[in-house]
C-alpha positions as CSV (number, residue, x, y, z in Angstrom):
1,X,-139.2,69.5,-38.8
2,X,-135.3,68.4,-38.5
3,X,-133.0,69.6,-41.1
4,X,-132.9,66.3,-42.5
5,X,-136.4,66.0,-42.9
6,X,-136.3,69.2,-44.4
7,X,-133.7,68.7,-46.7
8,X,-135.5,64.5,-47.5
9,X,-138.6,66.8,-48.5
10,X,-136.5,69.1,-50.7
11,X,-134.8,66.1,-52.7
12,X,-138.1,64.5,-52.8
13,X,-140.0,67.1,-54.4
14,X,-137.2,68.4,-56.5
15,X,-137.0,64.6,-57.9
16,X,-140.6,64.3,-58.7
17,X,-141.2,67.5,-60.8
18,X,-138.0,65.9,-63.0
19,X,-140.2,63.3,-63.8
20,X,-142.5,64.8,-66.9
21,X,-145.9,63.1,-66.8
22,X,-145.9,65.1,-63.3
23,X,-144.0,68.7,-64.0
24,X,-146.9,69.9,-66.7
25,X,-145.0,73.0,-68.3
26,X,-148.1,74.5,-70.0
27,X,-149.6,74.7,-66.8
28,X,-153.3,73.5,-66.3
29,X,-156.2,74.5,-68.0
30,X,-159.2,75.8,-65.9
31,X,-161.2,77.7,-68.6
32,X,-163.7,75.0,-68.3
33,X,-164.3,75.3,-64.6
34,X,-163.9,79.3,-64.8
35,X,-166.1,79.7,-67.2
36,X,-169.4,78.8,-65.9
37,X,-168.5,80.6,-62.8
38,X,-170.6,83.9,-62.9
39,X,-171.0,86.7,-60.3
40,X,-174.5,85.9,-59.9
41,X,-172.7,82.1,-58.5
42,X,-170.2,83.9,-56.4
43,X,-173.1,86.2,-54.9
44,X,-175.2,83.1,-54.3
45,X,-172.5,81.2,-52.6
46,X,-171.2,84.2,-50.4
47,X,-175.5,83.9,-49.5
48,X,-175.5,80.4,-48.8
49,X,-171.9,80.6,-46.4
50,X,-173.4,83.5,-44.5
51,X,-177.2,82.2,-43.7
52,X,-175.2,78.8,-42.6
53,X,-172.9,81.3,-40.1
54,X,-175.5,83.2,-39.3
55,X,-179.0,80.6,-38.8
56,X,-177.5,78.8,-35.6
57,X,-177.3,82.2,-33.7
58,X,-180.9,83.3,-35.3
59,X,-182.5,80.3,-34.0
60,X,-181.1,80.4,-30.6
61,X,-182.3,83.7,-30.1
62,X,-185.9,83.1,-31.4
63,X,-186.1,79.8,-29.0
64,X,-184.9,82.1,-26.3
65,X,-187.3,84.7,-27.1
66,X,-190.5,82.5,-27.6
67,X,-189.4,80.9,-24.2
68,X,-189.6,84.0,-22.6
69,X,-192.9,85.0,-24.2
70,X,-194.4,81.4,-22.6
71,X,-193.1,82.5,-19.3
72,X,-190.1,79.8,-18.7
């Protein structure tokens, strides 16, 4: 990124959090979202990203293996 770019980015961003539908000084509010979130969920969805890393590799192994079991 040039400087200018860098410095059109800078004036840009600075400019939009002046105007104040967009700079929200509270902050936002996630207690809805957070509070459903249990560690049973998090536990579940750890689960569900491993088995999805992991089944590709598992499956190619046990084609691999039953292949070798019919001889080919």
């Amino acid at each position: 990124m040039t400087k200018l770019n860098l410095f059109f980015t800078v004036v840009f961003a600075s400019l939009l959090s002046m105007i104040p539908g967009l700079a929200a000084a509270a902050g936002a509010d996630y207690s809805g979202l957070v509070s459903v979130v249990d560690a049973s969920t998090i536990v579940t969805a750890i689960g569900a990203i491993a088995a999805v890393m992991f089944l590709p590799t598992v499956a190619k192994w046990g084609f691999r293996k039953v292949m070798s079991m019919l001889g080919r």
